[in-house]
VOVODO-485146 format. One record per residue (C-alpha): x, y, z. Coordinates in steps of 0.5 Angstrom, whole numbers, padded with zeros to 4 digits, always signed. Layout:
REM residues N
XYZ/...
REM end
This chain:
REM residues 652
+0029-0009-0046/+0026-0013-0052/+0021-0012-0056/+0013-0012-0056/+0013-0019-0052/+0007-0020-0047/+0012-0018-0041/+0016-0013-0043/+0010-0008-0043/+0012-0004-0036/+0017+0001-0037/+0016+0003-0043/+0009+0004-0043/+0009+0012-0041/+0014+0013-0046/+0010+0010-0051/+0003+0013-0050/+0008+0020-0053/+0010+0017-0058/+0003+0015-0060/+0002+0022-0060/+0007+0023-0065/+0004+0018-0069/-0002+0019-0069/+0000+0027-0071/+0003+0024-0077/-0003+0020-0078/-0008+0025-0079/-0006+0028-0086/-0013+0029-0088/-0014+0035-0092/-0020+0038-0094/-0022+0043-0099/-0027+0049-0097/-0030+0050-0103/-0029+0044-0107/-0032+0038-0108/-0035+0034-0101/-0031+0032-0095/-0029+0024-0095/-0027+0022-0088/-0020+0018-0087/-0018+0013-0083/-0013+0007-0082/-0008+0004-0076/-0001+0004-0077/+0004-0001-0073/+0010+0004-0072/+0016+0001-0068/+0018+0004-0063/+0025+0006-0058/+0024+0007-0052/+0027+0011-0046/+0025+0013-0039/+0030+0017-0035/+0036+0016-0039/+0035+0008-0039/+0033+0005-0045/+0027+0000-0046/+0028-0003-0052/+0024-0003-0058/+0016-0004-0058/+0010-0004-0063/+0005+0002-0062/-0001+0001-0065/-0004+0009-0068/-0010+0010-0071/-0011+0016-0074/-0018+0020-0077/-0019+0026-0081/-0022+0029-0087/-0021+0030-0094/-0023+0033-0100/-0026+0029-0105/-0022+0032-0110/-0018+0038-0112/-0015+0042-0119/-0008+0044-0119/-0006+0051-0114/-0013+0050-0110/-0012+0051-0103/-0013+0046-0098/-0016+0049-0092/-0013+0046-0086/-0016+0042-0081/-0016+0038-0075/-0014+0031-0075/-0015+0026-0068/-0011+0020-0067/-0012+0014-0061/-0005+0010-0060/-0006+0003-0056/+0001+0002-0052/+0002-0006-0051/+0000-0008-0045/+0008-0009-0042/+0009-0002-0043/+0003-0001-0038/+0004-0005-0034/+0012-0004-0033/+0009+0004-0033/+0004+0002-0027/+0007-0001-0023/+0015-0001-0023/+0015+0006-0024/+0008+0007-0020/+0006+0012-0026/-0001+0014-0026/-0001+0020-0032/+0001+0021-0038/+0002+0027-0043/+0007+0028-0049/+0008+0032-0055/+0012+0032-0062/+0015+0037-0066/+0018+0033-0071/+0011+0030-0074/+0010+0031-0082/+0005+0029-0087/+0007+0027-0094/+0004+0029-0101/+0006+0025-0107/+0003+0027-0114/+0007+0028-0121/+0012+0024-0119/+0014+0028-0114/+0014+0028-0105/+0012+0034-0101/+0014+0034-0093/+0008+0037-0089/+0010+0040-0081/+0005+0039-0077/+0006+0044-0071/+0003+0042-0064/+0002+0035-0064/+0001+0033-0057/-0003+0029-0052/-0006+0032-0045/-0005+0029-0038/-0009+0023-0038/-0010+0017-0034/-0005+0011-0034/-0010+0005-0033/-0009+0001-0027/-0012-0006-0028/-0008-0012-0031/-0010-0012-0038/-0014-0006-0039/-0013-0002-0046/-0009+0004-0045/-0011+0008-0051/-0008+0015-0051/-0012+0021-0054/-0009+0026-0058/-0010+0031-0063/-0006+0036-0068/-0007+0040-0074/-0005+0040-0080/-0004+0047-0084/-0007+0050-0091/-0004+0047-0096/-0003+0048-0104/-0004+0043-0108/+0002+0043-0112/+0002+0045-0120/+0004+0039-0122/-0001+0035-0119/-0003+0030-0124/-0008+0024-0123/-0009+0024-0115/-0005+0025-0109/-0003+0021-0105/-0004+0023-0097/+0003+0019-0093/+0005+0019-0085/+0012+0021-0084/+0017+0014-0084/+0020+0017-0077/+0017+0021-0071/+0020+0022-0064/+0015+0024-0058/+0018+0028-0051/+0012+0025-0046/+0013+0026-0039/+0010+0020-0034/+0007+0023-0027/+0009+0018-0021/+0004+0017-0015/+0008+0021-0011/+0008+0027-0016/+0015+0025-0018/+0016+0025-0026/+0020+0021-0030/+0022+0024-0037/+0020+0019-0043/+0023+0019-0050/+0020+0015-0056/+0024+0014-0063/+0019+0011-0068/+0020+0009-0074/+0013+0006-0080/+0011-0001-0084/+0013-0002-0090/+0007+0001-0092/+0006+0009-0091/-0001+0012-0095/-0006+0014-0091/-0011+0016-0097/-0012+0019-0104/-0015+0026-0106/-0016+0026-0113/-0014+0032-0118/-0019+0034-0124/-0017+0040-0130/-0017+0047-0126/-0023+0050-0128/-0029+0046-0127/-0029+0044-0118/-0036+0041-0120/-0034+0036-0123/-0029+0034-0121/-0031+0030-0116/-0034+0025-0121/-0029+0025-0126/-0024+0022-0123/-0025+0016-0118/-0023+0010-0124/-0016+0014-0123/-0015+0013-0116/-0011+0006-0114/-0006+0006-0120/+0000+0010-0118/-0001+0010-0110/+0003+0004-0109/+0009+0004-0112/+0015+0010-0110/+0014+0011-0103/+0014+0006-0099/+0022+0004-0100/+0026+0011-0099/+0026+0013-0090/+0026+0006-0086/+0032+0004-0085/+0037+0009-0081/+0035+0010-0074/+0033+0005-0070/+0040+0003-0070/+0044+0007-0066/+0044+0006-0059/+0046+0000-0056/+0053-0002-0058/+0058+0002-0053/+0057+0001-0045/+0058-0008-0045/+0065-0009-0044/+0068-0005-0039/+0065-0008-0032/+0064-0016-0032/+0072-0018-0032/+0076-0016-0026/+0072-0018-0019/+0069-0026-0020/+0077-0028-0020/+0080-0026-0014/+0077-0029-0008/+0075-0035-0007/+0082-0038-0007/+0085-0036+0001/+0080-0036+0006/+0077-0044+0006/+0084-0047+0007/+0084-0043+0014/+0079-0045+0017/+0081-0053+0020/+0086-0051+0023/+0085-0046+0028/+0079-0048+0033/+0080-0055+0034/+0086-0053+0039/+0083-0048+0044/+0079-0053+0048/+0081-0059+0048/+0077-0061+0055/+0070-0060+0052/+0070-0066+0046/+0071-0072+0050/+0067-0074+0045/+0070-0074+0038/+0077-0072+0036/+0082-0067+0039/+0081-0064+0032/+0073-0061+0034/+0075-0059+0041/+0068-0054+0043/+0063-0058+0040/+0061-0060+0034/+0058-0055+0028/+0050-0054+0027/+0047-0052+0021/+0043-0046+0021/+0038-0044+0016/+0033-0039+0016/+0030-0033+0010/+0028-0027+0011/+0024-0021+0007/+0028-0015+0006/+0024-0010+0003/+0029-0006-0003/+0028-0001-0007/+0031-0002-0014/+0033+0004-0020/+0036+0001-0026/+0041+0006-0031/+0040+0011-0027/+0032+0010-0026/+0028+0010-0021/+0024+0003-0021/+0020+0004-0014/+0020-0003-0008/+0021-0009-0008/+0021-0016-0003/+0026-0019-0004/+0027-0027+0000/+0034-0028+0003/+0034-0034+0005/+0042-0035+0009/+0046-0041+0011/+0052-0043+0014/+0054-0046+0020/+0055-0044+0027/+0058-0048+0034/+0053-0050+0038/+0057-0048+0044/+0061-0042+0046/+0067-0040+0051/+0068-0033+0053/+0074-0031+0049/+0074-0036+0044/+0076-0035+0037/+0070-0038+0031/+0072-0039+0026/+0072-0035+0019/+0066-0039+0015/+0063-0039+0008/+0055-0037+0008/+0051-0039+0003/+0046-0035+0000/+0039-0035-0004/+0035-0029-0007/+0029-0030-0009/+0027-0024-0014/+0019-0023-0015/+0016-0024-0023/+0015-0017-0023/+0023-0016-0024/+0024-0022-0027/+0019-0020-0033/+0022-0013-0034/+0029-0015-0033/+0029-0020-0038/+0023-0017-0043/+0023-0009-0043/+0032-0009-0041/+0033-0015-0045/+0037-0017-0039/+0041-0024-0040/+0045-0025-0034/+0047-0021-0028/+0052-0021-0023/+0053-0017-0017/+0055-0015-0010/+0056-0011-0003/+0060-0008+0000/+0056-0005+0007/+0053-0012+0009/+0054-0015+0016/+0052-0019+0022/+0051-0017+0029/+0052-0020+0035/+0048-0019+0042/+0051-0020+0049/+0052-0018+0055/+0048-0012+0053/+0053-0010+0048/+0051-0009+0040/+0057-0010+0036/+0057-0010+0028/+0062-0016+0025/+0062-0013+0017/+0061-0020+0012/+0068-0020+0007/+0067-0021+0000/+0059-0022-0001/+0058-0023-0008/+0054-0027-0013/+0059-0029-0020/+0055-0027-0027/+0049-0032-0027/+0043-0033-0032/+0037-0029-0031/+0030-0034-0033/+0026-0031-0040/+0020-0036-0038/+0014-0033-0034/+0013-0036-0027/+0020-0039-0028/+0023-0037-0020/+0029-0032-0021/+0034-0035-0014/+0040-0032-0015/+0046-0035-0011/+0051-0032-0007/+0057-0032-0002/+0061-0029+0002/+0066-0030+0009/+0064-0029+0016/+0071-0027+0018/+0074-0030+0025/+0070-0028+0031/+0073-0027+0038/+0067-0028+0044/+0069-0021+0048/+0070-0022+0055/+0063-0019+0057/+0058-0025+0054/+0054-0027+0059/+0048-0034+0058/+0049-0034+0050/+0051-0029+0044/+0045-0027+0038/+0046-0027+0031/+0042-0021+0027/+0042-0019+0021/+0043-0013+0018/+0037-0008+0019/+0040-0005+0012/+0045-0006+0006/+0046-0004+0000/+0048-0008-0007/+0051-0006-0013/+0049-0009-0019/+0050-0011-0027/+0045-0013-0032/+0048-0016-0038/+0044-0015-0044/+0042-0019-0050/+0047-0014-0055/+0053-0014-0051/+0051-0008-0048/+0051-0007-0039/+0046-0003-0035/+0048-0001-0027/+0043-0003-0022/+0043-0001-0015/+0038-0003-0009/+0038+0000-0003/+0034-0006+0002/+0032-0005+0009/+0030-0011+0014/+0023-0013+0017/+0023-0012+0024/+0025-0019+0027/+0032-0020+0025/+0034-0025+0030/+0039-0030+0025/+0040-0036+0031/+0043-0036+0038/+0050-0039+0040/+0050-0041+0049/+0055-0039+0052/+0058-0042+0058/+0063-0046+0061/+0065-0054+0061/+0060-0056+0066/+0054-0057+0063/+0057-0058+0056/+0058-0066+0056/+0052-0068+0061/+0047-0063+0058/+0049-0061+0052/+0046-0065+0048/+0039-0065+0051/+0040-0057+0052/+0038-0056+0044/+0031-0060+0043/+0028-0055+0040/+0032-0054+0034/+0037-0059+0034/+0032-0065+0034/+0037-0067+0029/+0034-0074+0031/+0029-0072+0026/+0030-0078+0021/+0028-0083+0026/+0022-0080+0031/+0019-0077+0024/+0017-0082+0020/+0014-0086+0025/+0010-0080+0028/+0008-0079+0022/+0000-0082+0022/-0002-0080+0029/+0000-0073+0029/+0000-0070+0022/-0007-0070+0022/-0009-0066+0029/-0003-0061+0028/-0003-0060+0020/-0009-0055+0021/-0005-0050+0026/+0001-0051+0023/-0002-0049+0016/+0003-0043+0017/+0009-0047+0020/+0014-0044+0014/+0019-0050+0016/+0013-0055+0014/+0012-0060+0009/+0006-0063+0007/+0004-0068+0001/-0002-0067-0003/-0002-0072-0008/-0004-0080-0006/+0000-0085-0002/-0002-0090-0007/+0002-0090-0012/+0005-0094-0020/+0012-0093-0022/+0012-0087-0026/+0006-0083-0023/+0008-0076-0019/+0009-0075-0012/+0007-0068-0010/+0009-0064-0004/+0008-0057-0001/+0014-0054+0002/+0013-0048+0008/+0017-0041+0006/+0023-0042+0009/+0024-0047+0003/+0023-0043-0002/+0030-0043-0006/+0033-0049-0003/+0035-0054-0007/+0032-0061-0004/+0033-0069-0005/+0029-0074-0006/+0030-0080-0005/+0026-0088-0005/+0028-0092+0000/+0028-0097+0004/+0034-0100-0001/+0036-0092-0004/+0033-0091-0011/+0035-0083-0012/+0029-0079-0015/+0033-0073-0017/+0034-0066-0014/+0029-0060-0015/+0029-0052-0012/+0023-0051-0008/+0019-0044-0013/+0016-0039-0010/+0009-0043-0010/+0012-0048-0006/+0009-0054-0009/+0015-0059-0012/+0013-0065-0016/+0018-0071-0018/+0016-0078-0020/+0016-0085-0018/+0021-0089-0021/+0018-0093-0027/+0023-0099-0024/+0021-0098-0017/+0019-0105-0014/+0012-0106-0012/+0011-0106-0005/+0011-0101+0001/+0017-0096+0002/+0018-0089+0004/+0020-0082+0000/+0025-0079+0003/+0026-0071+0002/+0033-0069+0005/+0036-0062+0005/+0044-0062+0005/+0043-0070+0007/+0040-0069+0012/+0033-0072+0012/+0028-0067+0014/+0021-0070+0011/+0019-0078+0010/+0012-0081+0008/+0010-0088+0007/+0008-0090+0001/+0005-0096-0003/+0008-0098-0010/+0002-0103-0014/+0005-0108-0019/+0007-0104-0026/+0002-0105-0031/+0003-0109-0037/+0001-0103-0041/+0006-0099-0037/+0013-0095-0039/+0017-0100-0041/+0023-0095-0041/+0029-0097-0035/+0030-0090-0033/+0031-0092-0025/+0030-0084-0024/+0029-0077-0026/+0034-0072-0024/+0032-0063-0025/+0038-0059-0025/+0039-0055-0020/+0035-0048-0023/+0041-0043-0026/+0041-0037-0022/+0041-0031-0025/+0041-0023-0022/+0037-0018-0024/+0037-0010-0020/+0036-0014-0014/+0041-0019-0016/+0045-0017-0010/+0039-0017-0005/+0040-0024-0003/+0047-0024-0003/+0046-0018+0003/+0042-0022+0008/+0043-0029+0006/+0050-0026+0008/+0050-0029+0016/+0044-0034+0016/+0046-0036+0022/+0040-0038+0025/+0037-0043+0027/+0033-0049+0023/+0027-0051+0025/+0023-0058+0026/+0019-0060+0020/+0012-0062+0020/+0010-0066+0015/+0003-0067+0013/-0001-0072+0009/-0007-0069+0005/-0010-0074+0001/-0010-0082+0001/-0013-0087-0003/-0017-0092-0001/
REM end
């Protein structure tokens, strides 16, 4: 991932409490002198940035604070002896590092150590580098609470030290300009992930000055001296370690995957279809043509919960709930040994912002694209299970959101293939998804570089997608279309809105949690140009929705239902004054309508001619969990419910 933004703190927080270690044994450089002059005591904080790994993935660069603290003596003479001494640092990670080290990878403690931490000692033009051995931080608590500092403990000591003899003027005490940090992040389930932390320092290094006196008179030294102190610190160290490290990792892995598997197969299966089904019965379509023979199609749409767990790069990044909301089509009437006909589903995934934040902010992902390969649908009849696998379900490489909040859907597709209903089907054939599939997944980062990701997913209890009826051509031309009232009231544009008034208000509090619910919530009393606001139950969620003014059409754009479930549109700023209706459709079909009052546009109004504002359909992207929702949207053939619309408030 990136740098020290907000978001990006989860991961890398583990790794980052070693570094602070590391840092902060370099930062407690204070040197004191037993028989010399009094102790002053040091201290000052440091910006180190640093490179972060966790189980071999690389978390990018982030900015840990370090504060160090120890003594050292007033002053020295040339040779003397510094004795040597404890030296207490506190690191303070980002709060991305916690959070994605909380709760991706569920760490709970924290150690770590460094073996590569030194002080430096500059005087007479010349620099000394000081090891400091056994700088580390013992096991401590990861906080669990959103925005709680996570301070890390460490201590070290630094070693006797003699004052060079060419010690002139003073001696400027430094931190090392790069330090690395092993540290070890221990899971809620006692696991442990191994962390690495590469750290390089700020322009600015010095950490204190001792001052040096003439060799025979350590009393008075002390005294002498302190006019000499700030003239020669600034001027040789800062500018000669910074420059080489932070730049070797990420420039080899990017360009091996992302070419070879978008391009193969959407071409041969949609030309197909057509052609096959409209001949196998022709006495049951008295109604249509002879090229729809068994009935016409239904539109099936139905989301899902899969609960997945994700790693990245290798990384275990713990379980996730991922939506998936499928469509497709199905007959609405079947015969034993009748071939269906291979067809497209269409699939949503909507991945949680806790993804979304350390795919974009800690991976520094941009896009994702992915696929899998052990999906299927089942079909139950007659007592019998039989899993029918679904071709070619993948998501193209598409972008992954950088703005908090902003919903992550990822589109995907695949084929359910032709289907012949066996000969043992009795009343009617059910639809499931899969209780369990698996996706392969690829982020593509901001350097070019990519990272494998993988989800194994596993489904919620009701997995029923839809039901096809099974029988003969008897009931079909008389009863058919009465036999589906409940879930075909494809009449919907006509008795909903006028049942609106009546029975919205008696029905909305039970139906709160109707997932196939709409509800206004804004006035129906509105000017041109105000907004108009709906809440959408969670099979909506990801589904990209029209809006229009009616009863002469004036388009009022397209919106993707969020995750919160509330989408906003505007009231044309020509909409003529009068009553109308705001019409909400889904794939053209009208699923929500409410009676609305234009007032006349005030002459102080917008005066702009825009007859209707239009969002883009939200980009798609895929994270680890990209492919969750190729999986099981992969055979949404369930059927779609009736909505209810409510309206909450009105204006008098």
């Amino acid at each position: 991932m990136i740098r020290t933004s907000r978001t990006s703190q989860r991961l890398v927080a583990a790794g980052s409490s070693a570094a602070a270690l590391a840092a902060a044994a370099v930062v407690g450089v204070g040197l004191v002198s037993p028989a010399s002059a009094a102790d002053v005591e040091l201290e000052k904080s440091f910006d180190y940035t640093c490179q972060v790994t966790a189980g071999g993935l690389n978390l990018g660069e982030h900015v840990i604070g370090v504060l160090a603290s120890t003594t050292a003596p007033e002053s020295v003479s040339p040779g003397e002896v510094i004795a040597p001494r404890t030296v207490n640092i506190t690191l303070t990670m980002p709060e991305l590092l916690r959070q994605s080290t909380a709760m991706l990878l569920q760490g709970r403690e924290a150690d770590g150590e460094s073996t590569d931490s030194a002080v430096t000692l500059t005087t007479g033009g010349e620099t000394t580098s000081v090891p400091i051995p056994n700088l580390g931080s013992p096991r401590t608590p990861i906080p669990q609470t959103a925005n709680e500092p996570w301070t890390i403990p460490a201590s070290g000591t630094v070693p006797e030290i003699t004052t060079p003899a060419t010690a002139t003027g003073s001696v400027v005490l430094g931190m090392p300009s790069t330090f690395s940090i092993a540290a070890t992040i221990y899971k809620a389930d006692d696991s442990t992930v191994p962390s690495t932390l590469t750290c390089a320092g700020p322009g600015d290094l010095s950490l204190g000055t001792i001052a040096v006196t003439a060799g025979s008179e350590p009393t008075t030294g002390p005294t002498s001296e302190p006019t000499s102190e700030p003239t020669s610190e600034p001027t040789t160290e800062p500018t000669s370690e910074p420059t080489t490290e932070p730049t070797s990792e990420p420039t080899t892995e990017p360009t091996s995957e992302p070419t070879a598997e978008p391009t193969t197969d959407p071409t041969s299966e949609p030309t197909s279809e057509p052609t096959t089904e409209p001949t196998s019965e022709p006495t049951t379509a008295p109604t249509t043509t002879p090229t729809d023979p068994p009935a016409a199609d239904v539109d099936l749409s139905k989301r899902f919960d899969y609960t997945c767990r994700v790693t990245a790069g290798g990384l275990d990044l713990g379980s996730h709930v991922i939506g998936v909301l499928a469509e497709t089509t199905i007959p609405s009437r079947v015969q034993v040994g009748d071939v269906i006909s291979s067809r497209g589903v269409d699939i949503t995934l909507t991945l949680p912002e806790l993804l979304r934040q350390s795919t974009a902010m800690l991976l520094q992902g941009r896009e994702a694209e992915g696929g899998s390969t052990d999906s299927s649908i089942t079909l139950t009849t007659g007592g019998q299970t039989q899993a029918v696998a679904i071709q070619d379900l993948k998501s193209a490489r598409t972008p992954i959101p950088q703005v908090a909040d902003e919903p992550w859907l990822i589109p995907a597709t695949g084929t359910v293939p032709e289907i012949t209903v066996p000969e043992y089907a009795e009343t009617s054939v059910r639809l499931g998804m899969p209780e369990a599939f698996t996706i392969q997944a690829t982020i593509h980062k901001a350097d070019g570089s990519t990272v494998p990701s993988n989800l194994t997913c596993a489904g919620p209890d009701e997995l029923g997608l839809g039901s096809i009826p099974v029988g003969d051509a008897e009931p079909e031309p008389t009863t058919g279309p009465t036999s589906q009232p409940t879930t075909a009231p494809t009449t919907q544009p006509t008795t909903e809105p006028t049942g609106e008034p009546t029975t919205a208000p008696t029905t909305g509090p039970g139906d709160d949690e109707d997932p196939d619910a709409v509800e206004l919530l804004s006035d129906d009393v509105l000017s041109p140009g105000d907004t108009i606001t709906f809440a959408f139950g969670s099979n909506w969620i990801g589904k990209e929705l029209e809006f229009e003014l009616r009863s002469d059409p004036i388009p009022m754009g397209t919106k993707v239902v969020p995750t919160s479930g509330e989408v906003s549109v505007r009231i044309p700023t020509n909409a003529p004054a009068g009553s109308h209706d705001v019409v909400v459709l889904s794939r053209g079909e009208v699923i929500a309508s409410v009676p609305v009052e234009i007032l006349p546009a005030d002459a102080a109004a917008d005066t702009t001619d825009d007859d209707w504002i239009s969002d883009g359909y939200l980009a798609a992207t895929g994270g680890p969990a990209v492919s969750a929702a190729l999986l099981g949207g992969v055979l949404v053939l369930a059927g779609g419910a009736a909505l209810v619309l409510r309206r909450r408030t009105r204006r008098s």
